[in-house]
C-alpha positions, 0 to 999 in steps of 0.5 A: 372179820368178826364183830369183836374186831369192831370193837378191838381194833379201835380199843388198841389204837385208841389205847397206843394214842393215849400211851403216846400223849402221855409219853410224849408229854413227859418227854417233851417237859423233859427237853423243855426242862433241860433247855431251861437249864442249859440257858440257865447255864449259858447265863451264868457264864456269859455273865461270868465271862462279862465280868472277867473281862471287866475286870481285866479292862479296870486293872489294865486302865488303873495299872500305869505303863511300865518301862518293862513294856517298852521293847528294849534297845541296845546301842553300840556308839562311838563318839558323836555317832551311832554305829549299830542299833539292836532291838529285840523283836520277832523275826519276820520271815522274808517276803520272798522265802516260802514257808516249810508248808507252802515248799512242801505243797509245791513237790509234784504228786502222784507217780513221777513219769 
């Protein structure tokens, strides 16, 4: 080993460790800028989102319940009695009919024997 190594090895490191806190530095502002832009832009529409929303709830209070809200019902009557009511709802299905999914979960797998 030479003398001139004395001196080269620490002058290389000390040049990379220098190149690496500036970069570094200009990275890390980078990602802390960005970070501020993104919360900025979290903001911004959480408090958009605040806003619709109170929106929303003022037009629903200040609206007045309509009879087109209300489910409709149709009745057949005779006389003095009522025969038959029909409303409209959604069907529910029964509570012993399996679902297309559950039946289809329920064939065996694998090679029969």
């Amino acid at each position: 080993m030479t003398s001139s190594h004395v001196l080269f090895i620490p002058g290389v490191l000390m040049i990379g460790m220098f190149l690496g806190f500036v970069l570094g530095g200009r990275a890390v502002r980078n990602q802390i800028a960005m970070q501020d832009k993104r919360d900025a832009d979290r903001e911004a529409a959480r408090t958009k989102r605040d806003a619709d929303r109170a929106a929303r709830k003022a037009a629903a209070a200040e609206a007045p319940a309509t009879p087109e809200d209300a489910p409709k019902i149709e009745s057949e009557t005779k006389p003095g009695k009522v025969v038959s009511v029909k409303t409209e709802a959604k069907s529910e299905p029964k509570a012993g009919a399996k679902s297309d999914a559950k039946a289809k979960s329920d064939k065996p797998r694998g090679k029969s024997v």
